[in-house]
C-alpha positions in Angstrom: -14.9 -36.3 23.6 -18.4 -35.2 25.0 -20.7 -38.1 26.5 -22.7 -36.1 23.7 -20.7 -37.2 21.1 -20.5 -41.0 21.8 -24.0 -40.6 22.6 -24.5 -39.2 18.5 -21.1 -41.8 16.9 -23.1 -44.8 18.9 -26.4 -43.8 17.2 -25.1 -43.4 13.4 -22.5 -46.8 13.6 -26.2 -48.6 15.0 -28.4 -46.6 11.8 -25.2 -48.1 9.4 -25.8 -51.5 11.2 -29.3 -51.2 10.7 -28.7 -50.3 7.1 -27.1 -53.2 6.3 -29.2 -55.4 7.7 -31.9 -54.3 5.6 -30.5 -54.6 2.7 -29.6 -58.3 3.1 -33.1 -59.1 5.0 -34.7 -59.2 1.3 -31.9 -62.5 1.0 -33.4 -64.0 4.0 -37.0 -63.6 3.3 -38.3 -65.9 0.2 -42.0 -64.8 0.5 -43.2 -62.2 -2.4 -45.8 -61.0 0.5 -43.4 -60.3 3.0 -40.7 -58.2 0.6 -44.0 -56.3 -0.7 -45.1 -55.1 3.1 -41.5 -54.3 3.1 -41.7 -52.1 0.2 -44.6 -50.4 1.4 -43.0 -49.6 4.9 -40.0 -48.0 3.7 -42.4 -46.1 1.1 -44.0 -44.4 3.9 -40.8 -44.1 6.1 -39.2 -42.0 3.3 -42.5 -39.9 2.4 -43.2 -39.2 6.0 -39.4 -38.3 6.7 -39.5 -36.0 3.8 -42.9 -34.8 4.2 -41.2 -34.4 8.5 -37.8 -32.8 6.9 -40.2 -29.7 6.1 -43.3 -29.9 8.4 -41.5 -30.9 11.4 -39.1 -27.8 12.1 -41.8 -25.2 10.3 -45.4 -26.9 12.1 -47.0 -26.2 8.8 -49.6 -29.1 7.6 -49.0 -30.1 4.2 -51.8 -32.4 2.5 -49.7 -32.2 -1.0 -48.1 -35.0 -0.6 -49.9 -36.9 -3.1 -49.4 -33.7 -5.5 -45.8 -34.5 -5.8 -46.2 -38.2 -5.4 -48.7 -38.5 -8.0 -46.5 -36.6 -10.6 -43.7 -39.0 -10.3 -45.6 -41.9 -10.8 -46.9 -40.7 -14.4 -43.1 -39.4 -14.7 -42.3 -43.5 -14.7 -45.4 -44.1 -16.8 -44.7 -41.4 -19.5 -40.7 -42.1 -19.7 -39.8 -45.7 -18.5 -40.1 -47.3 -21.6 -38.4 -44.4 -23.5 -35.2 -43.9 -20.9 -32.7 -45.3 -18.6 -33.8 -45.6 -15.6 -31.5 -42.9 -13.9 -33.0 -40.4 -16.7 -36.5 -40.8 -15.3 -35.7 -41.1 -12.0 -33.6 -37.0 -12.9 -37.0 -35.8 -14.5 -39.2 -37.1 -11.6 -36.4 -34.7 -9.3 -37.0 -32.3 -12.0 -40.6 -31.7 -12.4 -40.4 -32.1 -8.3 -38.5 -29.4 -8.0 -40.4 -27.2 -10.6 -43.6 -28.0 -9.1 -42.4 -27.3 -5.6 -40.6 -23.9 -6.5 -43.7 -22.4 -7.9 -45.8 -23.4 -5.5 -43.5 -22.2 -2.5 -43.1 -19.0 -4.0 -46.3 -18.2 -4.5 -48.0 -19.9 -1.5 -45.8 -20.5 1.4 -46.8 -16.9 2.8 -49.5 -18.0 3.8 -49.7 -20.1 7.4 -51.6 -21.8 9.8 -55.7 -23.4 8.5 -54.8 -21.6 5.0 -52.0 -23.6 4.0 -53.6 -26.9 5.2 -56.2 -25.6 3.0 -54.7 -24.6 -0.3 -52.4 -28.0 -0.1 -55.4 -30.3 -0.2 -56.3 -28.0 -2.8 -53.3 -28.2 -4.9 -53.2 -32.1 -4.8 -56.8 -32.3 -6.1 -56.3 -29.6 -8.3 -53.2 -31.6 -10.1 -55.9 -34.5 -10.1 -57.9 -32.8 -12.4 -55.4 -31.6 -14.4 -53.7 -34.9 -14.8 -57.0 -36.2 -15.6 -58.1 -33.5 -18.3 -55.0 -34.2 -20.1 -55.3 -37.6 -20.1 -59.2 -37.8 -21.2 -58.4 -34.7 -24.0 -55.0 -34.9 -24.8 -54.0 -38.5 -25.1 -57.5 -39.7 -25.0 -56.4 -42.3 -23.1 -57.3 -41.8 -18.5 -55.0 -44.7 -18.0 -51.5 -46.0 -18.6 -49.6 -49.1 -18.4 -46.3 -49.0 -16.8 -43.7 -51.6 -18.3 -40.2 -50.7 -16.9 -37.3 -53.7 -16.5 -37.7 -52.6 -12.7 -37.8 -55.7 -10.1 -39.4 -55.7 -6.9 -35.9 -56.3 -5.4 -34.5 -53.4 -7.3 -37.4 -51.1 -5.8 -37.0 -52.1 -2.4 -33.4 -51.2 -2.4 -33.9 -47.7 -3.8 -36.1 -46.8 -1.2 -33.8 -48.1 1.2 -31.2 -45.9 -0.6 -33.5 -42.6 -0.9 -33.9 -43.9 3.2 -30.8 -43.3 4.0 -30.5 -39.9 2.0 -32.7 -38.5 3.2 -32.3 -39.1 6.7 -28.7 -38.2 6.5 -30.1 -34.7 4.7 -32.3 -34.2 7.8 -29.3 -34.6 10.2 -26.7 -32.2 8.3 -29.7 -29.6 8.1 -30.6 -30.3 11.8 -27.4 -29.2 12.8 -27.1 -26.2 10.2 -27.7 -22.4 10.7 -30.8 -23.4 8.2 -32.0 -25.9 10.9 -31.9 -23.5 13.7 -33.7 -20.7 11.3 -36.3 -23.3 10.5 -36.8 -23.8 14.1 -37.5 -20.4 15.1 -40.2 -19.9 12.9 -41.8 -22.8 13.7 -41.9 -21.0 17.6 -42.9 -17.9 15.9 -42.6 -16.6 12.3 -42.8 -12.6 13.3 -40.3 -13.2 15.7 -38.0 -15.0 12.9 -38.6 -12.0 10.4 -37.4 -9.8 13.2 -34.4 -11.1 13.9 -33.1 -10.8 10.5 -34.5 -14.5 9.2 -35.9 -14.7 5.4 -38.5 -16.7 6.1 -40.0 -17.5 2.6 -36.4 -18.5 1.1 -35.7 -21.0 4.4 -38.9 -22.3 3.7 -39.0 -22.5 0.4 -35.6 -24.1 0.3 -36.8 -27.3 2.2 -40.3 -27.2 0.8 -38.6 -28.1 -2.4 -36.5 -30.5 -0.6 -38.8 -32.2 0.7 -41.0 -31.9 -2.4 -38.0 -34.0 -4.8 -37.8 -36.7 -2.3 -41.5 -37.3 -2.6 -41.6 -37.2 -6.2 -38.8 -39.4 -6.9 -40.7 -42.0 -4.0 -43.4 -41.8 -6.5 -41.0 -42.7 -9.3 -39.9 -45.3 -8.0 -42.9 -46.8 -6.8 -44.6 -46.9 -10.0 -43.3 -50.0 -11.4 -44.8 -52.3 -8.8 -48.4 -51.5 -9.9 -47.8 -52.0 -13.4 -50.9 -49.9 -14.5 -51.8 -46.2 -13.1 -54.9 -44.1 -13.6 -55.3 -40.9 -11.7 -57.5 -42.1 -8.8 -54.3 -44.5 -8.1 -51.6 -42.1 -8.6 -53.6 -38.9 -6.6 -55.2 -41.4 -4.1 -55.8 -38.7 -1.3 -55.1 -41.6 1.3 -51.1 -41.5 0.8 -51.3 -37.5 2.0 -53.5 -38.6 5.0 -51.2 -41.7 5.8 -48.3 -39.6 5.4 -49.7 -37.3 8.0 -50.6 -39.6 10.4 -47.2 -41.5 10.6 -45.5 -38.2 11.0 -47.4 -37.0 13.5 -47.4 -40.4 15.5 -44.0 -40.7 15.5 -42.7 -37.2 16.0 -42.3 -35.0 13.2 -39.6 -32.8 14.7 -37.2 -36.1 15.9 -34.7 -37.6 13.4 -36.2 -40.8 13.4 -40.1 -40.1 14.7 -41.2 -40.6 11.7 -40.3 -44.0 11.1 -41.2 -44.7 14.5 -44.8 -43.8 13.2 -44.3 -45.7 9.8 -43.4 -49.4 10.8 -46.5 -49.7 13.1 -49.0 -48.0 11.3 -48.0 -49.6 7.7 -48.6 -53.0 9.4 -52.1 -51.5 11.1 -53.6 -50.4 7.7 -52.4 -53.5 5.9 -54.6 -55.3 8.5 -57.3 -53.1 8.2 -57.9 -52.9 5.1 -57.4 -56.6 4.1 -60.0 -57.3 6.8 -62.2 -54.4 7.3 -62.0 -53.0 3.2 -65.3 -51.0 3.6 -64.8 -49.5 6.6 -61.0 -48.6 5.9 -61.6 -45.0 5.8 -63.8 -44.3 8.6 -61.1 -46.7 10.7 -58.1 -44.4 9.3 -60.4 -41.4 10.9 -60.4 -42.8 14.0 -56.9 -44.0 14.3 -55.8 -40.0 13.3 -58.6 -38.8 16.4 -56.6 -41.0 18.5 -52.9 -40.4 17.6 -53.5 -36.7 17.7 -55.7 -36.6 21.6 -53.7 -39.2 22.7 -49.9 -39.1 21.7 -50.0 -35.1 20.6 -46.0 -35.0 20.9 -45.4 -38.1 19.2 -44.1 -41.7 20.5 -40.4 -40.1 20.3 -41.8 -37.6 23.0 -43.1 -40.1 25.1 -39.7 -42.1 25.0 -38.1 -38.9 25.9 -40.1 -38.4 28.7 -39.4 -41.7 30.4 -35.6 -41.6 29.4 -35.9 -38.5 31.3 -37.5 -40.1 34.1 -35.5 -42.5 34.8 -32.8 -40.3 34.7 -34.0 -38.5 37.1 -34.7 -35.1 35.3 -38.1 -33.2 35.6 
C-alpha cells in the first residue's frame, strides 16, 4: 500500500470521526443560540460544497444559488403540512432537478461574464415569478410554515446531506467525469477537441449541484417558521455562498468548509453588531478574500505543507 493511500484511509477514518462527533456535539451543547449558529454553519458548508461540486472543477461563477434555494423553501411551505416529510423533501429534489435541467440545457453554453450574468438573472427572475404568483394567484405574498420539524432534527439532516455530498464530490473527483470536468475548466475548446461533451458533463453536475441546494432550502425552511419572497430569494445567500467557496478553495474536497466555519461566525458578528453597514462590510470582506487569498486557504496550506517538505 502507497504512502498515498494511507495518506487518503487516514483522512476519511478522521472525516467519520469528525462525523460522529458532530452529531453528538448537539447532546453536549444545552444553549438554543449555540445549536442555531450550528445550523447555520453546516447550511453554508453544504451550499458552498454543492455550489464547489460544480463551480470548482468548471471555474464558472454561479449567482443562482438562491434560485434553487429559494424554491425549496416554498416547496416546505406549500407541502409540509400536506406530506410526510421524506415526500417534500423528494419534490424539493424534484423541482431541483427540473429547474436545473432546463436551465443547463438551455444556458450552460454560454461561459465566462455571461454566465455570471444570466445566473444573477435567473435568481431574480424566479423572485419575481414567485412573487407574481403569490400576489395574483394565491393572493396571499407570504406563508406560514408549520412542519413537526425540530431544530435538532434540522441540524442533523444537514449534517447528513454534509456527508453526502462530500462523499459525491470524492467519488466524482476520482471519476472519468472528474477528470472531464477538470479539463474544461483549463480550457473548454481544448475539452471539445479531445472528444469531451462538454454541455452533458456540465449539465450533469449542474443539476447535481442544483438538488443539493434545493433540498438545503427544504430543509431549512422550518426554522423560520414564516417565508415571504425577499426571505426565501434573499440575494445575500448566493453572495455568501460565493465568498465561502472562494475563501476556502472551490476546487479542494474540503475548501469549502474551510471557508464556511470562519466566515458564518464573521457575518453573525457583523451583522448583530454592525446591522446597517452589513452589506457594504460583506463587499469588503469579498475585495479582500479574492486580492488577497485568490487560491483559497486550502492553497495556502498546500503551499507551506510543500514547504516544509522541501518541494518548490
Amino acid at each position: 500500500m502507497t504512502s498515498t493511500s494511507h495518506k487518503e484511509i487516514l483522512i476519511w477514518v478522521l472525516s467519520a470521526i469528525a462525523l460522529l462527533g458532530l452529531a453528538l456535539l448537539p447532546h453536549w451543547l444545552r444553549d438554543e443560540y449555540y445549536l442555531s449558529l450550528l445550523i447555520s454553519i453546516l447550511m453554508y458548508c453544504v451550499l458552498a460544497t454543492a455550489w464547489a461540486l460544480f463551480s470548482g472543477p468548471t471555474r464558472y461563477i454561479s449567482l443562482a444559488t438562491v434560485a434553487f434555494f429559494g424554491m425549496g423553501a416554498y416547496v416546505t411551505a406549500v407541502f409540509g403540512e400536506q406530506l410526510p416529510w421524506a415526500a417534500v423533501l423528494a419534490i424539493a429534489a424534484g423541482v431541483g432537478l427540473v429547474m436545473a435541467l432546463l436551465v443547463g440545457l438551455s444556458t450552460l453554453r454560454l461561459s465566462g461574464v455571461y454566465f455570471v450574468i444570466f445566473s444573477f438573472g435567473l435568481a431574480e427572475l424566479v423572485k419575481q415569478l414567485v412573487t407574481w404568483w403569490e400576489v395574483n394567484i394565491t393572493k396571499d405574498l407570504g406563508r406560514y410554515v408549520f412542519v413537526e420539524i425540530t431544530q435538532l432534527d434540522i441540524y442533523w439532516q444537514l449534517l447528513a446531506l454534509l456527508a453526502l455530498v462530500l462523499l459525491l464530490r470524492a467519488l466524482i473527483n476520482r471519476s472519468r467525469l472528474g477528470l472531464a470536468l477538470r479539463v474544461i475548466g483549463e480550457d473548454e475548446t481544448v475539452a471539445t477537441h479531445v472528444g469531451i461533451n462538454t454541455t452533458t458533463a456540465k449539465v450533469l453536475l449542474f443539476t447535481v449541484s442544483a438538488v443539493f441546494i434545493t433540498v438545503t432550502g427544504a430543509i431549512m425552511a422550518p426554522r423560520w417558521t414564516y417565508i415571504d419572497p425577499s426571505i426565501a430569494f434573499a440575494p445575500a445567500i448566493s453572495f455568501q455562498t460565493l465568498i465561502m467557496a472562494l475563501l476556502g478553495g472551490a476546487g479542494a474536497l474540503f475548501g469549502p468548509l474551510l471557508g464556511a466555519v470562519p466566515l458564518v461566525l464573521l457575518f453573525e458578528y457583523l451583522s448583530a453588531n454592525f446591522p446597517n453597514h452589513f452589506a457594504i462590510l460583506l463587499g469588503l470582506v469579498f475585495i479582500v478574500i479574492v486580492y488577497f487569498v485568490p487560491q483559497g486557504l486550502s492553497g495556502v496550506l498546500s503551499r507551506l505543507f510543500s514547504r516544509k517538505r522541501g518541494q518548490p
